[in-house]
PDB file with SEQRES, HELIX, SHEET and CRYST1 records, atoms N, CA, C and O in Angstrom:
SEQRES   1 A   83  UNK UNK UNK UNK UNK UNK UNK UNK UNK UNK UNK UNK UNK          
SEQRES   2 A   83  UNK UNK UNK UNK UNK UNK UNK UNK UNK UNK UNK UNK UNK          
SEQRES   3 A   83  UNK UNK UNK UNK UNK UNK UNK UNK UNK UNK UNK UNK UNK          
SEQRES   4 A   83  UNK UNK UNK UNK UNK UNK UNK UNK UNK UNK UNK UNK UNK          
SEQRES   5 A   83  UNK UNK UNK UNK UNK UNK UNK UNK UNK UNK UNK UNK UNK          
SEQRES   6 A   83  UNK UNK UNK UNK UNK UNK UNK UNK UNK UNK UNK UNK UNK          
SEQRES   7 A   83  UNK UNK UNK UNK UNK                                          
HELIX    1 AA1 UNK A   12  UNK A   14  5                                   3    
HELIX    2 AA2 UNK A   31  UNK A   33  5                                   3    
HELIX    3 AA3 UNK A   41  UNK A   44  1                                   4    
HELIX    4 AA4 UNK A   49  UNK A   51  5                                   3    
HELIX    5 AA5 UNK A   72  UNK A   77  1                                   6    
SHEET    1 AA1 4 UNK A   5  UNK A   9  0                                        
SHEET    2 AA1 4 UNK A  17  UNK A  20 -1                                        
SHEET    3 AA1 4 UNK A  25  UNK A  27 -1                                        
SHEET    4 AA1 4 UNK A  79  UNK A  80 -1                                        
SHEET    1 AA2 2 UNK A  60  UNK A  64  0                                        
SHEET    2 AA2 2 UNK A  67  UNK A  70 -1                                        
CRYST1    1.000    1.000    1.000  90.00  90.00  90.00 P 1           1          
ATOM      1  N   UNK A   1      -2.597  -4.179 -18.393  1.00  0.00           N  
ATOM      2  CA  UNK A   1      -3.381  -5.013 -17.494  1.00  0.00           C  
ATOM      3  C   UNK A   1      -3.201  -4.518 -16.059  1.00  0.00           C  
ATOM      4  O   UNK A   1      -2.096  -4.319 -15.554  1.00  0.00           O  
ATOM      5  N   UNK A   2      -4.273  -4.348 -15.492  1.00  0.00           N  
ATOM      6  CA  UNK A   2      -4.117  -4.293 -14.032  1.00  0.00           C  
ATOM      7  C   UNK A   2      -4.058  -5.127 -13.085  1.00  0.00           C  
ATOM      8  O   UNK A   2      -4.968  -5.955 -13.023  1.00  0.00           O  
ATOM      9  N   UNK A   3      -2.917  -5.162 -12.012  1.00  0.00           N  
ATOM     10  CA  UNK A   3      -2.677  -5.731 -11.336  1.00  0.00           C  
ATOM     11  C   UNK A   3      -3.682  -5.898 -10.076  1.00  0.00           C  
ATOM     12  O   UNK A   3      -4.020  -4.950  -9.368  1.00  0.00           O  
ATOM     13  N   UNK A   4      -4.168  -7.410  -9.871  1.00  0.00           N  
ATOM     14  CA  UNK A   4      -5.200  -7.071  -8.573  1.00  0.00           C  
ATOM     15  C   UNK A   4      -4.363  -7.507  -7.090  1.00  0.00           C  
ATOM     16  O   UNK A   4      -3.495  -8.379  -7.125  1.00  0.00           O  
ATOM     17  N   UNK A   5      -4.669  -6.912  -6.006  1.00  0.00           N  
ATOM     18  CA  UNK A   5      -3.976  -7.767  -5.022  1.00  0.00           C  
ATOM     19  C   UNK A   5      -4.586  -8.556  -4.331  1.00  0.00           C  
ATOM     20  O   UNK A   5      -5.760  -8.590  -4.699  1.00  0.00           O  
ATOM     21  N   UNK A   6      -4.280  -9.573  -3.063  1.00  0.00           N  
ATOM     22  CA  UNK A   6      -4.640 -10.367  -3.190  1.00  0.00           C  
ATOM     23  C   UNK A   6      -4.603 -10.393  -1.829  1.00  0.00           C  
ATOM     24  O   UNK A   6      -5.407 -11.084  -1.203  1.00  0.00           O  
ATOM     25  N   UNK A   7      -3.543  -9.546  -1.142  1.00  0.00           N  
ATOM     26  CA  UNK A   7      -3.339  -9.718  -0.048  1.00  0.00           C  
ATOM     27  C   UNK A   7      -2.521  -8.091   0.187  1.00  0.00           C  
ATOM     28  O   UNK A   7      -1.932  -7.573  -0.762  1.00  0.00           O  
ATOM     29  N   UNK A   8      -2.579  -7.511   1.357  1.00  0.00           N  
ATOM     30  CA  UNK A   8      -1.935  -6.080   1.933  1.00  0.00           C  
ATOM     31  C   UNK A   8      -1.664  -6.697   3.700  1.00  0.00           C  
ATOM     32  O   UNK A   8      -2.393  -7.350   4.448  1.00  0.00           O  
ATOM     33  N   UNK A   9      -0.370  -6.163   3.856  1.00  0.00           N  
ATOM     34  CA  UNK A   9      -0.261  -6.790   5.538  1.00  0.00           C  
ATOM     35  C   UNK A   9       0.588  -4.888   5.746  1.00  0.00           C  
ATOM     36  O   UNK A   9       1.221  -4.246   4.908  1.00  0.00           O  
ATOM     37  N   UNK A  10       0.279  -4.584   6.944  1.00  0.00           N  
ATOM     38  CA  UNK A  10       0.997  -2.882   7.219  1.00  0.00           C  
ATOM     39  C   UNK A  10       2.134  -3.654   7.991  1.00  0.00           C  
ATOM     40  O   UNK A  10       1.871  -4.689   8.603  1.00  0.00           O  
ATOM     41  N   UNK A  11       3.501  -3.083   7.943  1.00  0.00           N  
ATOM     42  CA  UNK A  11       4.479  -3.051   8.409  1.00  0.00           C  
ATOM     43  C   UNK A  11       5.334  -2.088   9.106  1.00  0.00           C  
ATOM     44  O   UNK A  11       5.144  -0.872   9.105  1.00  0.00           O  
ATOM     45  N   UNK A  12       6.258  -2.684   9.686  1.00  0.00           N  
ATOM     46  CA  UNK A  12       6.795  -1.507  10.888  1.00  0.00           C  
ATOM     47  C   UNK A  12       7.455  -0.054   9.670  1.00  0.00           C  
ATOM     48  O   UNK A  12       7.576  -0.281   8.466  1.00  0.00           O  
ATOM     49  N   UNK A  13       7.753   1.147  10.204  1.00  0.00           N  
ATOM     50  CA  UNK A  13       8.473   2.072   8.993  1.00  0.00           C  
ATOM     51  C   UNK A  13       7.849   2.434   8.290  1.00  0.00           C  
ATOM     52  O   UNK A  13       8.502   2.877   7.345  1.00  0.00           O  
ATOM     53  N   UNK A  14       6.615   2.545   8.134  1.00  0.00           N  
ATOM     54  CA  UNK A  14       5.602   3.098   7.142  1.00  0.00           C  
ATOM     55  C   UNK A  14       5.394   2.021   5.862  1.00  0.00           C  
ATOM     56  O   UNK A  14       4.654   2.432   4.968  1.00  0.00           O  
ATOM     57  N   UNK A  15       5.886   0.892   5.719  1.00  0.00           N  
ATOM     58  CA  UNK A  15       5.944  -0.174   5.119  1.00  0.00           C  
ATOM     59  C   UNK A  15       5.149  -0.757   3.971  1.00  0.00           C  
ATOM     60  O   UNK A  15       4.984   0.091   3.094  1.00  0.00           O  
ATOM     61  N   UNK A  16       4.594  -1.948   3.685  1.00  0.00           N  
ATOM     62  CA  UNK A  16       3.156  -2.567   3.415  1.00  0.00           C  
ATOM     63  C   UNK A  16       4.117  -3.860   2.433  1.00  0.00           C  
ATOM     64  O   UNK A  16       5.073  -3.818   1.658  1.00  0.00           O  
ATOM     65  N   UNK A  17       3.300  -4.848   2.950  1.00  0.00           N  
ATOM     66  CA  UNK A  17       3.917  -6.175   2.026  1.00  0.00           C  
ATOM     67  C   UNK A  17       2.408  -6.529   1.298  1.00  0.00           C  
ATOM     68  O   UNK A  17       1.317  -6.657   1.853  1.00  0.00           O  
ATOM     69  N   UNK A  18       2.737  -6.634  -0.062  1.00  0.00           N  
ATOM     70  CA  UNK A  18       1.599  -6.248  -0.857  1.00  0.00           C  
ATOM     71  C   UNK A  18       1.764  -7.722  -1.587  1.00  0.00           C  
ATOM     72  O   UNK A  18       2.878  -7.909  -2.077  1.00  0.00           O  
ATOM     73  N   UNK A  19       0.732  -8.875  -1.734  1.00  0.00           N  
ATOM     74  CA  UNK A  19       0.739  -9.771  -2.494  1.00  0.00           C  
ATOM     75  C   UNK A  19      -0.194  -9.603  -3.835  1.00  0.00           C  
ATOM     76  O   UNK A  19      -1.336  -9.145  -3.861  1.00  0.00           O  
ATOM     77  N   UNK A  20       0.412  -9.983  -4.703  1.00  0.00           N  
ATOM     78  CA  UNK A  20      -0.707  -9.872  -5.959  1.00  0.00           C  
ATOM     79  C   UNK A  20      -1.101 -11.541  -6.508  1.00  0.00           C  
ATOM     80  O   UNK A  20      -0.557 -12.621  -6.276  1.00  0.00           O  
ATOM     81  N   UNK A  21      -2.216 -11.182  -7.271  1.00  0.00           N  
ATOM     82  CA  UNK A  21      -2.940 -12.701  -8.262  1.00  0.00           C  
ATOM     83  C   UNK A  21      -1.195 -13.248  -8.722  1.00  0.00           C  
ATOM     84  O   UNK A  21      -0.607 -14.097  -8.053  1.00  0.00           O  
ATOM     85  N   UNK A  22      -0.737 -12.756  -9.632  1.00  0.00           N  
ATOM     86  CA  UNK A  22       0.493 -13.366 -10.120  1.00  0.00           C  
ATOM     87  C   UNK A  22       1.364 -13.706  -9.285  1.00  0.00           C  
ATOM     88  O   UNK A  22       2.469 -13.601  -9.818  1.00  0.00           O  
ATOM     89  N   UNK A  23       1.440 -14.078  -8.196  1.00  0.00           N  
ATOM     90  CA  UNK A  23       2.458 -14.719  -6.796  1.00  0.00           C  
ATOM     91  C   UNK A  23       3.705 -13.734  -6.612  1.00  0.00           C  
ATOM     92  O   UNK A  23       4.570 -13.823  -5.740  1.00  0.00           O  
ATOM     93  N   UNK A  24       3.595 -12.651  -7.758  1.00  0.00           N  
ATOM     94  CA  UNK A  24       4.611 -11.355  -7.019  1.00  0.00           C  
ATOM     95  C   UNK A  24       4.301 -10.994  -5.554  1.00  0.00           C  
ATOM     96  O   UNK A  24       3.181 -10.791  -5.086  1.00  0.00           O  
ATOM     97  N   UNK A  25       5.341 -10.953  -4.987  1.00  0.00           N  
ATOM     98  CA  UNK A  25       5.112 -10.021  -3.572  1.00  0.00           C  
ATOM     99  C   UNK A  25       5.867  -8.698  -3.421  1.00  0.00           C  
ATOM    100  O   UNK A  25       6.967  -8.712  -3.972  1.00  0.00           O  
ATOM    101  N   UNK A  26       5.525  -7.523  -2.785  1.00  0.00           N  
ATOM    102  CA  UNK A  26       6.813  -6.558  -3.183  1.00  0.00           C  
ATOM    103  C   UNK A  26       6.295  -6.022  -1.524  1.00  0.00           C  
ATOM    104  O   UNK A  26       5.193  -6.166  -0.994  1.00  0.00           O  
ATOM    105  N   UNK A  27       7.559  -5.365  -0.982  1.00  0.00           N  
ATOM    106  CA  UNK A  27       7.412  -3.944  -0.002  1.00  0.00           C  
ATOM    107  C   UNK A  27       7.234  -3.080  -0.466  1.00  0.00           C  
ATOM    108  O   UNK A  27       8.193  -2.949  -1.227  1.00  0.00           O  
ATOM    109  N   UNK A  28       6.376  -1.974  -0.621  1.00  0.00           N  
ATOM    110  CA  UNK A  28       6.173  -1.021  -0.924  1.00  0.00           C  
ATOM    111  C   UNK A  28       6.200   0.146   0.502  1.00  0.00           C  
ATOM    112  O   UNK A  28       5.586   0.062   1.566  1.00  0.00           O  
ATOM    113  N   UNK A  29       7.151   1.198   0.019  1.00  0.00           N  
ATOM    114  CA  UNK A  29       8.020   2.261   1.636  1.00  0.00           C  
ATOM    115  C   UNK A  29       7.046   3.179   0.668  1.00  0.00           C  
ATOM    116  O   UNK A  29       7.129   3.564  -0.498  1.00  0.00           O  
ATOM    117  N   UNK A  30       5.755   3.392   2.096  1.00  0.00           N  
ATOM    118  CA  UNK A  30       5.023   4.409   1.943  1.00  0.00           C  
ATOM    119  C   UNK A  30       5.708   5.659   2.154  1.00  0.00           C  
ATOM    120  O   UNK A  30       5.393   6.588   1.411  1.00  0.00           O  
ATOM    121  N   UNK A  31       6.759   5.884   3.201  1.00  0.00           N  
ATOM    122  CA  UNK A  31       7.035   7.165   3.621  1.00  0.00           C  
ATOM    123  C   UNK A  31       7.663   7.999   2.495  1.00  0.00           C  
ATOM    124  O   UNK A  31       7.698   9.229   2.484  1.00  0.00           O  
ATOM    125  N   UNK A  32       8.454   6.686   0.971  1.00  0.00           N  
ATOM    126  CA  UNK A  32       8.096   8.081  -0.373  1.00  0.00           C  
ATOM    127  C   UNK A  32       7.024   8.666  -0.686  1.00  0.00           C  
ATOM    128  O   UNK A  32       7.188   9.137  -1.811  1.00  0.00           O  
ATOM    129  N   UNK A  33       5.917   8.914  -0.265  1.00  0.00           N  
ATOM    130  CA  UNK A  33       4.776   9.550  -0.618  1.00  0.00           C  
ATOM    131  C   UNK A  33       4.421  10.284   0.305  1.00  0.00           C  
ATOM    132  O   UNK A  33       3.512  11.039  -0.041  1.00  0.00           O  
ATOM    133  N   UNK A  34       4.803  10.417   1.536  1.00  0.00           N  
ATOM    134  CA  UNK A  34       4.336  11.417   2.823  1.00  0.00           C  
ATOM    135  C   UNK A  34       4.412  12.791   2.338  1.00  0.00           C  
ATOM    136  O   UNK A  34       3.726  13.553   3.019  1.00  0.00           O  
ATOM    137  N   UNK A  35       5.303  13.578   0.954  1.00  0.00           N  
ATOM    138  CA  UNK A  35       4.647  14.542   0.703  1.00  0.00           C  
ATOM    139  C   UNK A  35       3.559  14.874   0.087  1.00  0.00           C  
ATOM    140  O   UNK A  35       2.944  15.939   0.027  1.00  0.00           O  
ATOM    141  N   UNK A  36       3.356  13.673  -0.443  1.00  0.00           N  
ATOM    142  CA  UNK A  36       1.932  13.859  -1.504  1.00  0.00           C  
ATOM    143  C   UNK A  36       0.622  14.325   0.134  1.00  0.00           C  
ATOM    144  O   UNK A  36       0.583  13.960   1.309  1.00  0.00           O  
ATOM    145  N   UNK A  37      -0.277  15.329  -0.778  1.00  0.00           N  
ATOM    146  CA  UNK A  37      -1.085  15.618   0.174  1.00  0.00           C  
ATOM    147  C   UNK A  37      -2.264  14.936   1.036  1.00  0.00           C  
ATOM    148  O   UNK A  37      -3.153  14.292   0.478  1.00  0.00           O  
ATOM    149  N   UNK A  38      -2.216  15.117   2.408  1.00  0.00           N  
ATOM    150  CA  UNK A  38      -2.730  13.657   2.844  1.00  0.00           C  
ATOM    151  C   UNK A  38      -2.161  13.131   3.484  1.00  0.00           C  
ATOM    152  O   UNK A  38      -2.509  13.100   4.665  1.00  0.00           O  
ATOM    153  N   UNK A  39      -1.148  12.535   3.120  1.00  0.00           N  
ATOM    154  CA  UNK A  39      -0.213  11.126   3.331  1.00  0.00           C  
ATOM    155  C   UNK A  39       0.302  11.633   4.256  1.00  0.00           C  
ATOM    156  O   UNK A  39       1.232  10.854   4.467  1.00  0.00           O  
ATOM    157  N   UNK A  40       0.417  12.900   5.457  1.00  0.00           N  
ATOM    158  CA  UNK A  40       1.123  13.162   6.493  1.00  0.00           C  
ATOM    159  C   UNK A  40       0.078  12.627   7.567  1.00  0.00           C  
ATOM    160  O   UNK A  40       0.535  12.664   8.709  1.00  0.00           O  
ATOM    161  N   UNK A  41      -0.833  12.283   7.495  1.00  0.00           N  
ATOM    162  CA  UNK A  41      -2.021  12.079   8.251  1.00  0.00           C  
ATOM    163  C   UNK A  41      -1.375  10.628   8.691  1.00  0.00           C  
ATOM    164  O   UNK A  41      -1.087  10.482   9.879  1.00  0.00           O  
ATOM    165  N   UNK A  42      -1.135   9.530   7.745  1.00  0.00           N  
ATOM    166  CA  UNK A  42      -0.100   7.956   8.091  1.00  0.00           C  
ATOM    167  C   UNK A  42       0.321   8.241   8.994  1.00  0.00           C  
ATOM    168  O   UNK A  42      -0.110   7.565   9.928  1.00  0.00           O  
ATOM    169  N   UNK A  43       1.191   9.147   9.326  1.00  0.00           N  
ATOM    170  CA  UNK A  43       2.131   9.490  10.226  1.00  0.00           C  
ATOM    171  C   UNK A  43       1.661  10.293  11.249  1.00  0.00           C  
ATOM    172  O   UNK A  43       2.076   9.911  12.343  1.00  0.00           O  
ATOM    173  N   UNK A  44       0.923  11.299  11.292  1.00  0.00           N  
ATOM    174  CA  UNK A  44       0.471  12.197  12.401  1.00  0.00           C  
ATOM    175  C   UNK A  44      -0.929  11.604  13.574  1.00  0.00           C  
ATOM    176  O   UNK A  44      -1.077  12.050  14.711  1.00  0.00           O  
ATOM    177  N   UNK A  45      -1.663  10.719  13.044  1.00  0.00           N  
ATOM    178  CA  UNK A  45      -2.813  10.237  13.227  1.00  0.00           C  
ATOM    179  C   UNK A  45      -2.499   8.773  13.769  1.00  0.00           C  
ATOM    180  O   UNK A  45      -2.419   7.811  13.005  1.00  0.00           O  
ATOM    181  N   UNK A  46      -2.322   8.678  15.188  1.00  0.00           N  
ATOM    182  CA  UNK A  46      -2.023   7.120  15.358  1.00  0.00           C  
ATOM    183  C   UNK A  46      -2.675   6.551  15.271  1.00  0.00           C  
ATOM    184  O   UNK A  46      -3.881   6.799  15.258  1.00  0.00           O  
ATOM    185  N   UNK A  47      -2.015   5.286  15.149  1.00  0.00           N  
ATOM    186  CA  UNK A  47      -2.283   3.776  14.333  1.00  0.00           C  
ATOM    187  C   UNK A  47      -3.815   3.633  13.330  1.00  0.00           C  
ATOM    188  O   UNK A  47      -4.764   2.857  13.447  1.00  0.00           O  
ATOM    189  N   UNK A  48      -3.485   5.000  12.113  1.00  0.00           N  
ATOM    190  CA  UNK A  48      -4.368   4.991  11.149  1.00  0.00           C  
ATOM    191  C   UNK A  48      -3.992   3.923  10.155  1.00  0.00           C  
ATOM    192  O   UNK A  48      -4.788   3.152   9.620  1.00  0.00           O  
ATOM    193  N   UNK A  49      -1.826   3.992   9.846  1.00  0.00           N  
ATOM    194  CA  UNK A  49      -1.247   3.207   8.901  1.00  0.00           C  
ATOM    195  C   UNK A  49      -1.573   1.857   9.117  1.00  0.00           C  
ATOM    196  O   UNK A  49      -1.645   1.099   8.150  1.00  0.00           O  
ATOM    197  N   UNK A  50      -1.763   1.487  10.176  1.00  0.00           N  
ATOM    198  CA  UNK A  50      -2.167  -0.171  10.530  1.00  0.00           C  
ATOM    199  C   UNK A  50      -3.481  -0.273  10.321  1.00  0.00           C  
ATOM    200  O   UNK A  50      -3.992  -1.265  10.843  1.00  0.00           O  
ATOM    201  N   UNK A  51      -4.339   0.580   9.603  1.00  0.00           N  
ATOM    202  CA  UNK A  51      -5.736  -0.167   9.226  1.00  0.00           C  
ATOM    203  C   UNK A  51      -5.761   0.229   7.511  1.00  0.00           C  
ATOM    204  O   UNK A  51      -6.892   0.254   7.023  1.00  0.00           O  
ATOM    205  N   UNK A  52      -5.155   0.390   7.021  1.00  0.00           N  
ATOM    206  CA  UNK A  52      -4.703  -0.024   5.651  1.00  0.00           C  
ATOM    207  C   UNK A  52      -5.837  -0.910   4.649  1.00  0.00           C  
ATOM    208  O   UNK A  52      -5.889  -2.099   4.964  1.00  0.00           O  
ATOM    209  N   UNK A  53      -6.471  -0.630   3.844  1.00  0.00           N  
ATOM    210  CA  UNK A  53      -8.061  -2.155   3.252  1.00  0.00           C  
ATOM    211  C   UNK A  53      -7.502  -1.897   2.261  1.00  0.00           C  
ATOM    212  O   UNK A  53      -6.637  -1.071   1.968  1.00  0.00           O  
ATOM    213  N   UNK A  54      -8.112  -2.765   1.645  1.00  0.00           N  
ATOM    214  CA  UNK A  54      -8.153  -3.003   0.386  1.00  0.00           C  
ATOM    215  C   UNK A  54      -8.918  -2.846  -0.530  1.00  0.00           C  
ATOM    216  O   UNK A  54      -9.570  -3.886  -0.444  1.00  0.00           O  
ATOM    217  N   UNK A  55      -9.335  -2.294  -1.375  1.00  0.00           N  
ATOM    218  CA  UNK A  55     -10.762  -1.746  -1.764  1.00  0.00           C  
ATOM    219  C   UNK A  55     -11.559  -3.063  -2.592  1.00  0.00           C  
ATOM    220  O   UNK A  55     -10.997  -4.158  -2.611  1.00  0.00           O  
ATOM    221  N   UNK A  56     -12.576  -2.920  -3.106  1.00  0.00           N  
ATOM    222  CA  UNK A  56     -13.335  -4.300  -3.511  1.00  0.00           C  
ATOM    223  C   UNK A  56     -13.055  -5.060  -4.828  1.00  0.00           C  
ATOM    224  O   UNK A  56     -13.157  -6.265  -5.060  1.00  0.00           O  
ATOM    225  N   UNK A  57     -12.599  -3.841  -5.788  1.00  0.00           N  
ATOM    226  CA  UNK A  57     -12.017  -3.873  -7.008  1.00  0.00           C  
ATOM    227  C   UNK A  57     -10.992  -4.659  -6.809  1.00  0.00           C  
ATOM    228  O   UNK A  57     -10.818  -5.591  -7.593  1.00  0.00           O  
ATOM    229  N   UNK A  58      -9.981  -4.423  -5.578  1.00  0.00           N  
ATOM    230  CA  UNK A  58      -8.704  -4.870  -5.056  1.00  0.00           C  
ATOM    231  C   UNK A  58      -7.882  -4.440  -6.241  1.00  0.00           C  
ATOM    232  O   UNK A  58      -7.047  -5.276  -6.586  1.00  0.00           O  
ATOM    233  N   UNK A  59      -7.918  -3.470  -6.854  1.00  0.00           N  
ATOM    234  CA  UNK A  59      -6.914  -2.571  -7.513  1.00  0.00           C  
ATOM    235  C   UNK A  59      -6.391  -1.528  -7.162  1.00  0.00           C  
ATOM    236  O   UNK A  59      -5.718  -0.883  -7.966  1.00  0.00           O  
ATOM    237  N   UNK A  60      -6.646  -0.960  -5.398  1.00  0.00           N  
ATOM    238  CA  UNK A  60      -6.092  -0.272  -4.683  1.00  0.00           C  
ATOM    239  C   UNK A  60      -6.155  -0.896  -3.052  1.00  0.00           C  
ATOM    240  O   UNK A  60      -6.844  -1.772  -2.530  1.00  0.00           O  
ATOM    241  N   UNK A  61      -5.002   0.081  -2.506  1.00  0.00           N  
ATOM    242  CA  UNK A  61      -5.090   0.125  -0.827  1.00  0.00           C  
ATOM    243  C   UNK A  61      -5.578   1.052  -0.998  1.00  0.00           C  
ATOM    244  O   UNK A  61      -5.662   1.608  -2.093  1.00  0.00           O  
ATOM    245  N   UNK A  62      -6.130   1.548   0.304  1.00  0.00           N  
ATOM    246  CA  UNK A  62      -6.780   3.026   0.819  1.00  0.00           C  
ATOM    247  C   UNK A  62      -6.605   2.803   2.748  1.00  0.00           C  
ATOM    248  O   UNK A  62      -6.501   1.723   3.329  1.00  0.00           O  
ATOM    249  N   UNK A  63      -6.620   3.968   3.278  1.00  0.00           N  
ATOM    250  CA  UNK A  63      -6.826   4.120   4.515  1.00  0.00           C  
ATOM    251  C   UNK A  63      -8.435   4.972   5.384  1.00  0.00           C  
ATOM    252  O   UNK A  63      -9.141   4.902   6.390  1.00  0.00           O  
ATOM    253  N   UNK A  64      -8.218   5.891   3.813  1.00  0.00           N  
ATOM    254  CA  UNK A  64      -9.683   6.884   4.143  1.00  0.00           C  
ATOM    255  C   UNK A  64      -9.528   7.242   2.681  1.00  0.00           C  
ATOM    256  O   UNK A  64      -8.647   6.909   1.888  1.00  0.00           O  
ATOM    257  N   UNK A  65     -10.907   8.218   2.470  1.00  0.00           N  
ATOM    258  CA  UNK A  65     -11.331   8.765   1.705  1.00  0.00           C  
ATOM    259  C   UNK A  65     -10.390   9.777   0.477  1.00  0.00           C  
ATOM    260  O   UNK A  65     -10.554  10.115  -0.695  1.00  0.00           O  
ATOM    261  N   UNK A  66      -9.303  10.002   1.604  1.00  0.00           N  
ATOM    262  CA  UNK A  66      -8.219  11.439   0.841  1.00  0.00           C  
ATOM    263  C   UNK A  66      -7.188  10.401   0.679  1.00  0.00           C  
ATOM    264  O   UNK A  66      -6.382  11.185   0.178  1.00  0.00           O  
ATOM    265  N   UNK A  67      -6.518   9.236   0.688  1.00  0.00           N  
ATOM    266  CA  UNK A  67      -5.410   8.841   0.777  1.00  0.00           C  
ATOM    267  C   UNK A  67      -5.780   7.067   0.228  1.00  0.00           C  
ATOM    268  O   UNK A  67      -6.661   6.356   0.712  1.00  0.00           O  
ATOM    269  N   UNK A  68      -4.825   6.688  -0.883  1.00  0.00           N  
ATOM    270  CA  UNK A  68      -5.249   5.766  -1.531  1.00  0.00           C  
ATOM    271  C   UNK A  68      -4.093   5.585  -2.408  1.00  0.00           C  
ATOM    272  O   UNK A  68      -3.586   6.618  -2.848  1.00  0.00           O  
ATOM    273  N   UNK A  69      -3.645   4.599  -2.702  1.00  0.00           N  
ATOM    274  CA  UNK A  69      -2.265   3.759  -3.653  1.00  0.00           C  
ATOM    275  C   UNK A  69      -2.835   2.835  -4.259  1.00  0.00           C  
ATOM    276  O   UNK A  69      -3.309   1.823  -3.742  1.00  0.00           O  
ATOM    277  N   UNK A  70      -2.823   3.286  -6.051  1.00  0.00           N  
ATOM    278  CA  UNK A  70      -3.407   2.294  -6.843  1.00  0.00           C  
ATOM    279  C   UNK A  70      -2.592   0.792  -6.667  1.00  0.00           C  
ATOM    280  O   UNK A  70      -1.799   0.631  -5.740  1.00  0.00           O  
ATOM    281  N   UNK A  71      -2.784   0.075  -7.334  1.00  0.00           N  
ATOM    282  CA  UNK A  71      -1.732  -1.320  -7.547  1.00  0.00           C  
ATOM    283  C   UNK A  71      -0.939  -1.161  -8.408  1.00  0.00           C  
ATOM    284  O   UNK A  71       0.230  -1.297  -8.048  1.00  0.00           O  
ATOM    285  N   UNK A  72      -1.138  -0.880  -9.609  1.00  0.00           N  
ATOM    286  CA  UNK A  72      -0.061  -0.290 -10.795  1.00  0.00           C  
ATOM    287  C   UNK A  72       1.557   0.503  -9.784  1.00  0.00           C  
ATOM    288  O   UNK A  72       2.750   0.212  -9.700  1.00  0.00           O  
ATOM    289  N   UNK A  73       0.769   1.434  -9.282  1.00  0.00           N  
ATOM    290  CA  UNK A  73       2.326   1.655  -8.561  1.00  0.00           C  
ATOM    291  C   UNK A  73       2.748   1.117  -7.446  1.00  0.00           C  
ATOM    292  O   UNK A  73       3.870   1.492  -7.105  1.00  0.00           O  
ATOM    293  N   UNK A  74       2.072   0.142  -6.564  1.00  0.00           N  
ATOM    294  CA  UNK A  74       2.324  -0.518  -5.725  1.00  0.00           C  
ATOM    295  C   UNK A  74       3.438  -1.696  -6.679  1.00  0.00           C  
ATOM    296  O   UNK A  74       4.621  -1.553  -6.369  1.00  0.00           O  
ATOM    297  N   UNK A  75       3.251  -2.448  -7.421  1.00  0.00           N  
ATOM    298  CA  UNK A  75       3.429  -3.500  -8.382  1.00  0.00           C  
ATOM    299  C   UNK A  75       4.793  -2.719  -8.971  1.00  0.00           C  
ATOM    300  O   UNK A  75       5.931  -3.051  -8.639  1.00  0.00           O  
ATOM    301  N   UNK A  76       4.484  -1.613  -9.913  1.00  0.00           N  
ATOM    302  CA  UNK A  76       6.038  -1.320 -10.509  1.00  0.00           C  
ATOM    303  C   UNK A  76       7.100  -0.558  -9.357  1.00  0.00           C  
ATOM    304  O   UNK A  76       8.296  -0.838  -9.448  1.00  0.00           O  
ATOM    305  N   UNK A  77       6.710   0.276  -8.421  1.00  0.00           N  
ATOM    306  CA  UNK A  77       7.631   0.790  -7.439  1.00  0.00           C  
ATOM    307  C   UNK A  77       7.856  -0.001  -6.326  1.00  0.00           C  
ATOM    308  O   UNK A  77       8.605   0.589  -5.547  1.00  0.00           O  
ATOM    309  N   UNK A  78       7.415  -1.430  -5.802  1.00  0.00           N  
ATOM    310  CA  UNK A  78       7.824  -1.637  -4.363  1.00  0.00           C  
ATOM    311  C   UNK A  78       8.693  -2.111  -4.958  1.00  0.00           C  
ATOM    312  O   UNK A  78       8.772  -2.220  -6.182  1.00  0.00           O  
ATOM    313  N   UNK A  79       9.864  -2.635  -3.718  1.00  0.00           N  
ATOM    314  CA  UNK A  79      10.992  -3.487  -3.827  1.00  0.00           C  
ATOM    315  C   UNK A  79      10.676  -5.004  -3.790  1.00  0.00           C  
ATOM    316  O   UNK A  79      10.039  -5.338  -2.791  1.00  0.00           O  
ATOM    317  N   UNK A  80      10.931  -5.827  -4.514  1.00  0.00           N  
ATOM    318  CA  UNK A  80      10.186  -7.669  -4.679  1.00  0.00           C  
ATOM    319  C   UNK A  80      10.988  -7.919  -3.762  1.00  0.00           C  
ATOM    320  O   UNK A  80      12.170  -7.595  -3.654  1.00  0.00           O  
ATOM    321  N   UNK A  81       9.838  -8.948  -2.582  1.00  0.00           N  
ATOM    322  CA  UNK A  81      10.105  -9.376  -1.898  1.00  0.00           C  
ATOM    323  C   UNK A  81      10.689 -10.509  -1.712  1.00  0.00           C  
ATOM    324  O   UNK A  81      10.143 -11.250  -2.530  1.00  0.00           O  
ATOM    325  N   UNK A  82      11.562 -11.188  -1.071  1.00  0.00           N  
ATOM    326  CA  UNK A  82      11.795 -12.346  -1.047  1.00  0.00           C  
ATOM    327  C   UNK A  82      11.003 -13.614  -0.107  1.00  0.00           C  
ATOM    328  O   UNK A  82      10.511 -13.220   0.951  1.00  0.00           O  
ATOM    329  N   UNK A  83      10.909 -14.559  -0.313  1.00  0.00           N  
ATOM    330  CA  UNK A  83       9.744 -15.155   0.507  1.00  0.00           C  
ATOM    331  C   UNK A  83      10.816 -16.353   1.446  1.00  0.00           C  
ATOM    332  O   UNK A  83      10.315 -17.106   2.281  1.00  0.00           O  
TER     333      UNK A  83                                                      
END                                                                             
């Protein structure tokens, strides 16, 4: 089953507090992915990481066209948040 989200907020550190339908919340630390190709742009390109969407499906974030984090790994890799 895929996880939809429900909510994405960008955070300081390359960050993202990611809410899903099931009332999980997790941090998900983008800067493990800054080698994947692309993902140096978060970082080189100011304040691109702070416009962060959500796509319509809401089964991914995206920032642009080349750079995009399904929910599946947002959901099993962030750290659960505490509220």
């Amino acid at each position: 089953m895929i996880q939809r989200i429900s909510a994405v907020t960008p955070l300081s550190d390359y960050r993202l507090s990611v809410r899903f339908d099931d009332g999980k919340r997790v941090i998900y630390d983008v800067k493990e992915d800054m080698h994947l190709p692309g993902y140096g742009a978060l970082r080189d390109v100011y304040g691109l990481f702070q416009q962060v969407q959500l796509d319509q499906s809401r089964t991914c974030v995206f920032w642009n066209e080349d750079i995009d984090l399904p929910s599946d790994t947002i959901y099993q890799y962030g750290r659960e948040a505490m509220d």
